[in-house]
N, C-alpha and C positions, 0 to 999 in steps of 0.2 A: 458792512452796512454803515461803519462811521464813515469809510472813504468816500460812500456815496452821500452821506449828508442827512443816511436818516434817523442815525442814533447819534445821540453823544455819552462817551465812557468817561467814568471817572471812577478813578481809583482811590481808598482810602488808605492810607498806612497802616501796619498789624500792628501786632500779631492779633490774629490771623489780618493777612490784607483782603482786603473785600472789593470787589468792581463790580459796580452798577450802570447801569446803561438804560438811558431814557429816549424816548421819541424826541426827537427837535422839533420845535415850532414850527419846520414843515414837513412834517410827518405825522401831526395830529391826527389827518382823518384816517391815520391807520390804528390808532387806540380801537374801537370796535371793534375791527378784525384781528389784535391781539389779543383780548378782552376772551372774547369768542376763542380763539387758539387757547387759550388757557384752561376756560372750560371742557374745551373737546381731553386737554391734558390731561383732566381730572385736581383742577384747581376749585378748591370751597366755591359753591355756588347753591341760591336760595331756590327753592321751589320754581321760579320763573326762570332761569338759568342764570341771572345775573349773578356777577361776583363779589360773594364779601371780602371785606375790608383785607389786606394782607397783613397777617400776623406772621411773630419768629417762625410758626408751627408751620408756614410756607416754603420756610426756607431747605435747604438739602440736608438730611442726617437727622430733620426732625421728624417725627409719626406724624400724619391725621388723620382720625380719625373721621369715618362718617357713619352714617344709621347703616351702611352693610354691612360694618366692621363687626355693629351691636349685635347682630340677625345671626351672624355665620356660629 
């Protein structure tokens, strides 16, 4: 997807090294339909589906919890 122009990566140096990868300025209007992908993921999202904010607790190897976690 960077080859084609519609992310751009960046790396930070570690330890640990971390790469992030954002939409390019032409790839904006695909924010909603990744927004959307995230939620179908099972990424934090409010009663209307919208997503909150991203926290560490998003990140891989950390838990999140939600109200099913509370119920089981």
């Amino acid at each position: 997807m960077a080859d084609a122009g519609v992310v751009e990566r960046e790396v930070a140096a570690g330890p640990p090294v971390a790469v992030t990868y954002r939409l390019t300025e032409r790839a904006q209007w695909l924010g909603p339909v990744m927004d959307a992908r995230r939620v179908w993921a099972g990424a934090p999202a409010n009663e209307e589906g919208q997503l909150l904010p991203h926290t560490e607790a998003d990140e891989p190897g950390h838990g999140v919890s939600t109200d099913r976690d509370a119920s089981a």
